[in-house]
PDB file of N, CA, C and O in Angstrom:
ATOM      1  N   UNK A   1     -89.750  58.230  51.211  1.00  0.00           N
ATOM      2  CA  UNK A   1     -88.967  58.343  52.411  1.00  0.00           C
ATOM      3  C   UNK A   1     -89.462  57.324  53.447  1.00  0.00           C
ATOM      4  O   UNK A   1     -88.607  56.781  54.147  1.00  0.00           O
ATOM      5  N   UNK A   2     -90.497  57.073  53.582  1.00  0.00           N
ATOM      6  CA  UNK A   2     -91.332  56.267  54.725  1.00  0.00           C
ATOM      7  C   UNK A   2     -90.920  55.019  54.321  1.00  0.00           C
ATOM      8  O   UNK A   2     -90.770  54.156  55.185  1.00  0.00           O
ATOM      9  N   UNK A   3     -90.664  54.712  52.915  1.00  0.00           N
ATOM     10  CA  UNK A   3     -90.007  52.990  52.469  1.00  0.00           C
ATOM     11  C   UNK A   3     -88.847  52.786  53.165  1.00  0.00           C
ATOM     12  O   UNK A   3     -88.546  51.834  53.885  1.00  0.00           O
ATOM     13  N   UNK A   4     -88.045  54.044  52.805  1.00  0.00           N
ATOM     14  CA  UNK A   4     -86.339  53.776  53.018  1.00  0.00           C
ATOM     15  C   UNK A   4     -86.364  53.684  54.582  1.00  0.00           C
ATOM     16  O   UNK A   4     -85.371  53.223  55.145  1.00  0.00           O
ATOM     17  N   UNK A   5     -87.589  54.153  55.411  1.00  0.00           N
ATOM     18  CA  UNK A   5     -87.117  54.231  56.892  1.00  0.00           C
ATOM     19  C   UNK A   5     -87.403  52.965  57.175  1.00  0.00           C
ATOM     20  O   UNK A   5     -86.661  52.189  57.777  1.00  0.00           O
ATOM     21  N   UNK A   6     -88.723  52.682  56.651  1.00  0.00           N
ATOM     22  CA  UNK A   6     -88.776  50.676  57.072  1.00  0.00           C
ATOM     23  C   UNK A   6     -88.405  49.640  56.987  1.00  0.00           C
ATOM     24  O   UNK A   6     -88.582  48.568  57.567  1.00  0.00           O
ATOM     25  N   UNK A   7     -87.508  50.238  55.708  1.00  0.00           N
ATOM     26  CA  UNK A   7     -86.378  49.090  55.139  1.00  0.00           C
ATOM     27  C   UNK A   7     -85.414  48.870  56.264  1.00  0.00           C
ATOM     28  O   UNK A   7     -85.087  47.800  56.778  1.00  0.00           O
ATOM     29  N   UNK A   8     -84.915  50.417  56.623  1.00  0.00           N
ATOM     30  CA  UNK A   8     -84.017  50.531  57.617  1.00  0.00           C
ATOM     31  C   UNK A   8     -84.119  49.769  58.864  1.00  0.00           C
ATOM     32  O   UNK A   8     -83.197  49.176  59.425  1.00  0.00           O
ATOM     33  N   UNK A   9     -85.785  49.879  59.370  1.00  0.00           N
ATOM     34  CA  UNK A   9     -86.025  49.372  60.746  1.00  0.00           C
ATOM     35  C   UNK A   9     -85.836  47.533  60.377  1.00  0.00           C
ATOM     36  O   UNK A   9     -85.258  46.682  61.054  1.00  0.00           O
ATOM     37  N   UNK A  10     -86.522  47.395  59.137  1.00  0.00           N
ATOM     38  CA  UNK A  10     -86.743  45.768  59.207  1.00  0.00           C
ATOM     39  C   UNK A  10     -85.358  45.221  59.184  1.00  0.00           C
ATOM     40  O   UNK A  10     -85.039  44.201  59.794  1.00  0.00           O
ATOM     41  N   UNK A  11     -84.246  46.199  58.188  1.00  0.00           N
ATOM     42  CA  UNK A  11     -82.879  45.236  58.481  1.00  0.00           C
ATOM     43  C   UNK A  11     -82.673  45.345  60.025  1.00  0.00           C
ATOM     44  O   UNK A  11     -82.692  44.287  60.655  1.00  0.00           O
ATOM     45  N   UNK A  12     -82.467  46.574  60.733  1.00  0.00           N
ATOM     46  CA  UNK A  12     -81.865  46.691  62.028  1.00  0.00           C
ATOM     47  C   UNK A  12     -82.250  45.394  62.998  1.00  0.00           C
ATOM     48  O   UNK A  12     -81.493  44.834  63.791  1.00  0.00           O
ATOM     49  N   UNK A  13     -84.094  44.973  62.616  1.00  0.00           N
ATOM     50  CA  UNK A  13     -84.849  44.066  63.329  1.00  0.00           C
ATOM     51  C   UNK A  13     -83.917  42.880  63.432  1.00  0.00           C
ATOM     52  O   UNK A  13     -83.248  42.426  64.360  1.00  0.00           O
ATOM     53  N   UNK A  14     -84.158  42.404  61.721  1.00  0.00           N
ATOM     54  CA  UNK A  14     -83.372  41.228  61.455  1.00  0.00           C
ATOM     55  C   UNK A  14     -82.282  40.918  61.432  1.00  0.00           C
ATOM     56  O   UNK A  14     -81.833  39.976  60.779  1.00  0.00           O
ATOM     57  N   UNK A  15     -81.618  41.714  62.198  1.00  0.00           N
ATOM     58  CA  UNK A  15     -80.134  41.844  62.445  1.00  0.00           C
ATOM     59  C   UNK A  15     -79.377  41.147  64.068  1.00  0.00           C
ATOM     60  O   UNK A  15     -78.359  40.708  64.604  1.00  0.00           O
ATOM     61  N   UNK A  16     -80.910  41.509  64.246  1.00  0.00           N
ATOM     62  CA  UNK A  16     -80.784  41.403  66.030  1.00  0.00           C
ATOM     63  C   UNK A  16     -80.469  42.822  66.553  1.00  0.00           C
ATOM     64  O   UNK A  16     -80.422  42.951  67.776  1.00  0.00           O
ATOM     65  N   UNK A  17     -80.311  43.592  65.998  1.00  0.00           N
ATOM     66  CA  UNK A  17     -79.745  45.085  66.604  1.00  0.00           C
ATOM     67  C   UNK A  17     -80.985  46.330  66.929  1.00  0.00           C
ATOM     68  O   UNK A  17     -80.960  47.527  67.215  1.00  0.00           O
ATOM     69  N   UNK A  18     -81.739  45.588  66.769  1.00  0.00           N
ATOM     70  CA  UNK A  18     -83.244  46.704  67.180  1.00  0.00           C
ATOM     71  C   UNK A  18     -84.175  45.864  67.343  1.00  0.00           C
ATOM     72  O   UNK A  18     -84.143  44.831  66.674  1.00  0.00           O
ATOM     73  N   UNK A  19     -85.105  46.065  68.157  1.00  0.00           N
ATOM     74  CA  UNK A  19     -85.963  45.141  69.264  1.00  0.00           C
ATOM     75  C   UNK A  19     -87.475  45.888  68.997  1.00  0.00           C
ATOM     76  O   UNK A  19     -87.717  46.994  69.481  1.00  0.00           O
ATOM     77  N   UNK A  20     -88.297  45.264  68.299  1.00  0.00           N
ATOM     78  CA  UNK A  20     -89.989  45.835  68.579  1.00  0.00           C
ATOM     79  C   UNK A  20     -90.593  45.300  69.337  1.00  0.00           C
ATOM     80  O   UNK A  20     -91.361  44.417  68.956  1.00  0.00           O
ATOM     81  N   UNK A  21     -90.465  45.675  70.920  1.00  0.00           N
ATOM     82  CA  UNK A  21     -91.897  45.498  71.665  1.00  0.00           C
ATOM     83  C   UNK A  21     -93.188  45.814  71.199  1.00  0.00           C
ATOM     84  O   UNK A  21     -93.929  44.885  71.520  1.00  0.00           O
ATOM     85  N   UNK A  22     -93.721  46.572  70.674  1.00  0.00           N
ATOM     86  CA  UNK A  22     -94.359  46.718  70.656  1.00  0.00           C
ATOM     87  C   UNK A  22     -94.827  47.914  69.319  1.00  0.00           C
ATOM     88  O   UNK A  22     -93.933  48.703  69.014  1.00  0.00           O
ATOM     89  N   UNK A  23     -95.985  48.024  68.662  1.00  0.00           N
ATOM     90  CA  UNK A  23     -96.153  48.366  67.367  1.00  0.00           C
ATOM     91  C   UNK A  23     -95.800  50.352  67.635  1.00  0.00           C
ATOM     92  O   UNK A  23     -96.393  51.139  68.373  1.00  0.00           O
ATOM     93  N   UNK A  24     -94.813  50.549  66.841  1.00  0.00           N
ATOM     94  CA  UNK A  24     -94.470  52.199  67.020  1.00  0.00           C
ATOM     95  C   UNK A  24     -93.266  52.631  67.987  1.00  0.00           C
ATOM     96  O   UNK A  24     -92.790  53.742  68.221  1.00  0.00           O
ATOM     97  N   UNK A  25     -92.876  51.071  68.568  1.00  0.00           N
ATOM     98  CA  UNK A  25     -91.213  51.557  69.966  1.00  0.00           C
ATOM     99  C   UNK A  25     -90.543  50.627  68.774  1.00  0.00           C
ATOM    100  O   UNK A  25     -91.096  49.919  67.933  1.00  0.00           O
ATOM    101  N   UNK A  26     -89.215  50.882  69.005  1.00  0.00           N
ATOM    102  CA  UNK A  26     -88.416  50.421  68.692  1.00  0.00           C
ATOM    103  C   UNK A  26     -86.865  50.808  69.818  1.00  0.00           C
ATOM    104  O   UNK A  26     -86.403  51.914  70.099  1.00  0.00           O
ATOM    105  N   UNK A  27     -86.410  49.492  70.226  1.00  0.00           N
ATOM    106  CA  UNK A  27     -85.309  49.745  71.079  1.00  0.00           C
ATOM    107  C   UNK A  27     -84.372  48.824  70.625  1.00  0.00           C
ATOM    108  O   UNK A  27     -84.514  47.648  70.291  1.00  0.00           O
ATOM    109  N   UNK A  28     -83.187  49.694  70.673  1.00  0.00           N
ATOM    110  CA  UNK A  28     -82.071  48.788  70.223  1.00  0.00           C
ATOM    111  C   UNK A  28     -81.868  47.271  71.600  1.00  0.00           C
ATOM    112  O   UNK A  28     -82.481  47.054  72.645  1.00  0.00           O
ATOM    113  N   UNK A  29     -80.806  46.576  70.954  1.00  0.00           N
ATOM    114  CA  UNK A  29     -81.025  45.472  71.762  1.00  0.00           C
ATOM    115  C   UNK A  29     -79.295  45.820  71.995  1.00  0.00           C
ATOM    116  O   UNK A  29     -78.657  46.671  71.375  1.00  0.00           O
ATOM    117  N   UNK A  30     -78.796  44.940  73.019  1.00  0.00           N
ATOM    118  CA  UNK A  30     -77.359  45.213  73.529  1.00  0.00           C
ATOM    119  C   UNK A  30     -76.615  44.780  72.520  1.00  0.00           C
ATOM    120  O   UNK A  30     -75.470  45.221  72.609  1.00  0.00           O
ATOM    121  N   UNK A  31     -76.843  43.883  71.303  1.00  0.00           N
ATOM    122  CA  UNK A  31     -75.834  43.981  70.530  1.00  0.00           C
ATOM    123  C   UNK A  31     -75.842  45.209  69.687  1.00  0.00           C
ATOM    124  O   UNK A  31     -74.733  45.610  69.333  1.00  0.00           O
ATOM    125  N   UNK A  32     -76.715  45.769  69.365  1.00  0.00           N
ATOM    126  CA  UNK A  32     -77.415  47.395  68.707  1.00  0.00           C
ATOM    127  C   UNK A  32     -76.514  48.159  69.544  1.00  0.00           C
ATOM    128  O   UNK A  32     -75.497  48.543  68.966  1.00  0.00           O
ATOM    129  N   UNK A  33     -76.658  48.526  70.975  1.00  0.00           N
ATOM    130  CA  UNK A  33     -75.864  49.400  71.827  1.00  0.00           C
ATOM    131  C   UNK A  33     -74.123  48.923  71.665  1.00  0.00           C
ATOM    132  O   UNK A  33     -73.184  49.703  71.826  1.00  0.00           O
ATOM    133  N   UNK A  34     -74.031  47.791  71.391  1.00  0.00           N
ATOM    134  CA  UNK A  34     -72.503  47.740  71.634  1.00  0.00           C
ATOM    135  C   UNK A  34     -72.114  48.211  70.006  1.00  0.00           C
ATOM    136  O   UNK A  34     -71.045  48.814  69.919  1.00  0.00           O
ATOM    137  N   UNK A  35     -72.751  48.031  68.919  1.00  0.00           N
ATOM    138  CA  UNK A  35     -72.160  48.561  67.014  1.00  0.00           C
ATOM    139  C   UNK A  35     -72.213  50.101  67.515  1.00  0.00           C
ATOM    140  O   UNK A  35     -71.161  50.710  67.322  1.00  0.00           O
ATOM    141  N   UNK A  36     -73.112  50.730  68.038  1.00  0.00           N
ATOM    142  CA  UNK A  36     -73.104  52.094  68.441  1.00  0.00           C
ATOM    143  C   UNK A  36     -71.436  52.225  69.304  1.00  0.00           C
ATOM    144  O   UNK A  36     -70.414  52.449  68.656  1.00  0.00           O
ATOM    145  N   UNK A  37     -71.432  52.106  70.268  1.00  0.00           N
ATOM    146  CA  UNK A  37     -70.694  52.320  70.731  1.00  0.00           C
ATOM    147  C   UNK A  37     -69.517  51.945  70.309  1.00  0.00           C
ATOM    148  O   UNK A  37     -68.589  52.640  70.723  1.00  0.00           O
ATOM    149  N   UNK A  38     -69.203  50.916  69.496  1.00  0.00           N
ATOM    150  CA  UNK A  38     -67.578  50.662  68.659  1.00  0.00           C
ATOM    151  C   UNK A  38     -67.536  51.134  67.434  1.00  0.00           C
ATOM    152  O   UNK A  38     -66.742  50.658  66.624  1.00  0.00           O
ATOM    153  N   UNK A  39     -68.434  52.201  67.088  1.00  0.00           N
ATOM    154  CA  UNK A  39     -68.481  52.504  66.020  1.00  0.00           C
ATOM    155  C   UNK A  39     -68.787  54.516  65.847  1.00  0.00           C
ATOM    156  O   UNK A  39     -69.457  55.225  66.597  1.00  0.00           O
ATOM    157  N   UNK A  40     -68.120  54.861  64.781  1.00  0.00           N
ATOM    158  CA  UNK A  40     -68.947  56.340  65.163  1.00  0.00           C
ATOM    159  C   UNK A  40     -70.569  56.490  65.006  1.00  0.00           C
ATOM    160  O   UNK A  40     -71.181  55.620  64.386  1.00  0.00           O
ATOM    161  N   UNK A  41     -71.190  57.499  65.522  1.00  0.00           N
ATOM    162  CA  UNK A  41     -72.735  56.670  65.145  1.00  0.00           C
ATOM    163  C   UNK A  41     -73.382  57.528  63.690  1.00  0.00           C
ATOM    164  O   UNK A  41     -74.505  57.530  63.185  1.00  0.00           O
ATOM    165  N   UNK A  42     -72.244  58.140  63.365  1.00  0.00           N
ATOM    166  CA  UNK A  42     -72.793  58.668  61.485  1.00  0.00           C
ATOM    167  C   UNK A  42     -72.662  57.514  60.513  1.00  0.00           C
ATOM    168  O   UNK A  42     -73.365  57.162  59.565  1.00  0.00           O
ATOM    169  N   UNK A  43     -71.422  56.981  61.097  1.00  0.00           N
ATOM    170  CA  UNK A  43     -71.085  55.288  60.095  1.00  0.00           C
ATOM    171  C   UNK A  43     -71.351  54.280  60.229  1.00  0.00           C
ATOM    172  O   UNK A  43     -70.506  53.417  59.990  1.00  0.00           O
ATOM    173  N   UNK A  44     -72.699  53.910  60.689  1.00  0.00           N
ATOM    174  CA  UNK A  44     -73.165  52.629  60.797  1.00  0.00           C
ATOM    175  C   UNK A  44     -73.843  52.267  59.341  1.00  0.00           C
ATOM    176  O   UNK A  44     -75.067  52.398  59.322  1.00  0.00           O
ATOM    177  N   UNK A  45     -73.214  51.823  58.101  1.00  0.00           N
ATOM    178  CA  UNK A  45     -73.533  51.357  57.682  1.00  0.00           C
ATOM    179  C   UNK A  45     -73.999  50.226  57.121  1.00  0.00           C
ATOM    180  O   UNK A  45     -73.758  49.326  57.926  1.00  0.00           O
ATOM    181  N   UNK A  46     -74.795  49.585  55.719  1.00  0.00           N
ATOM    182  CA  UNK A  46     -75.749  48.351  55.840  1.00  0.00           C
ATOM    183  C   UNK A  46     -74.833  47.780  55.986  1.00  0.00           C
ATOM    184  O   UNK A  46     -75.183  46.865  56.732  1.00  0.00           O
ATOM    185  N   UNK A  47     -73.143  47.591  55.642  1.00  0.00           N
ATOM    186  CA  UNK A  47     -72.282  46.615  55.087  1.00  0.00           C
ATOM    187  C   UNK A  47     -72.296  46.149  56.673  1.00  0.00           C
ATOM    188  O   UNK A  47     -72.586  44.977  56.916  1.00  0.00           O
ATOM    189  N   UNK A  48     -71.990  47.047  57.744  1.00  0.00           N
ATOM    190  CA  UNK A  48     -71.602  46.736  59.523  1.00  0.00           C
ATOM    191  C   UNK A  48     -73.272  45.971  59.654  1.00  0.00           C
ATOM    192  O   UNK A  48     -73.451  45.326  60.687  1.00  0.00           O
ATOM    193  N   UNK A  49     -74.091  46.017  58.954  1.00  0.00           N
ATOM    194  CA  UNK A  49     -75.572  45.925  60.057  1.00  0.00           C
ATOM    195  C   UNK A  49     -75.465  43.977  59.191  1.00  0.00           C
ATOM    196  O   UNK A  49     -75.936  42.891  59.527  1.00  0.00           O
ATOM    197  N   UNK A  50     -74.700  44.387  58.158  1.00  0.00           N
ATOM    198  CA  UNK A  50     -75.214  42.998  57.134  1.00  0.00           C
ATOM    199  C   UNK A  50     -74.489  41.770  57.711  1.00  0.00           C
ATOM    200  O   UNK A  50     -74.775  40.581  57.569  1.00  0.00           O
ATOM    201  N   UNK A  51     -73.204  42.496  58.585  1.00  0.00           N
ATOM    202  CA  UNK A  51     -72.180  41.636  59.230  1.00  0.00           C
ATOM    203  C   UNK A  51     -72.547  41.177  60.383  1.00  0.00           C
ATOM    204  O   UNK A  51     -71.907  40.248  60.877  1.00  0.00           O
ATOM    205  N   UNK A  52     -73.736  41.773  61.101  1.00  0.00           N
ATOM    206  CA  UNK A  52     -73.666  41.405  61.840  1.00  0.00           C
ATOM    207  C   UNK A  52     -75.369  40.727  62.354  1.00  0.00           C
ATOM    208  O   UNK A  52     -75.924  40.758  63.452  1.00  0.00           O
ATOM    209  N   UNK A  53     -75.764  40.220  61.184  1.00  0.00           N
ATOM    210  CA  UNK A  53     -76.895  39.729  60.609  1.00  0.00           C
ATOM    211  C   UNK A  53     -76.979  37.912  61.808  1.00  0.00           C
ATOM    212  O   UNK A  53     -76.171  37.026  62.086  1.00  0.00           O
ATOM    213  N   UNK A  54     -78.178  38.154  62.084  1.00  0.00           N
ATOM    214  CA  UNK A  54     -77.757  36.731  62.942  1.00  0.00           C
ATOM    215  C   UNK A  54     -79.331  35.844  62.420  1.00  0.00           C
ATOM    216  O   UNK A  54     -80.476  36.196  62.138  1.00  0.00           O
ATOM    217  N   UNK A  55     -78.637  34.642  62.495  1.00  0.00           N
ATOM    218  CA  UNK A  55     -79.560  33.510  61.640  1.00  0.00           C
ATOM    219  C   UNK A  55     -80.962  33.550  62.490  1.00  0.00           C
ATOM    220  O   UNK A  55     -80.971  33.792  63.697  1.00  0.00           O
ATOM    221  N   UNK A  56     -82.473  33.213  61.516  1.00  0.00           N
ATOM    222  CA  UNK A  56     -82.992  33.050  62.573  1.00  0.00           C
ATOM    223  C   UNK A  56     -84.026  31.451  61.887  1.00  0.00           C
ATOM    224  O   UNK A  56     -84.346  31.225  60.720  1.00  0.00           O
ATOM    225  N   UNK A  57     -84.274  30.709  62.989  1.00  0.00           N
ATOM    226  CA  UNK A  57     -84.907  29.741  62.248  1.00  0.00           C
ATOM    227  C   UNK A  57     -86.400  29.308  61.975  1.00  0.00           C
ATOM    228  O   UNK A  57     -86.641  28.358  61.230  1.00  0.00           O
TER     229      UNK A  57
END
């Protein structure tokens, strides 16, 4: 269970949609708050998080 949750956090990270200040917070970032909000928040799935995946270099 502790894999599947970090998997979870590291896509959300690399998505741009969840923000780690700091080791143990995690805050969504305003593009995170806006998929919440155009979305119901039971159906955020990977396919919405994969779409909205932003490059990093």
């Amino acid at each position: 269970m502790r894999n599947r949750v970090s998997f979870a956090l590291s896509d959300l990270a690399i998505s741009g949609l969840l923000d780690r200040p700091k080791r143990g917070l995690y805050l969504p970032t305003s593009r995170g708050q806006e998929l919440i909000r155009n979305t119901n928040k039971k159906k955020v799935t990977k396919r919405k998080i994969d779409r909205s995946k932003k490059i990093k270099i």
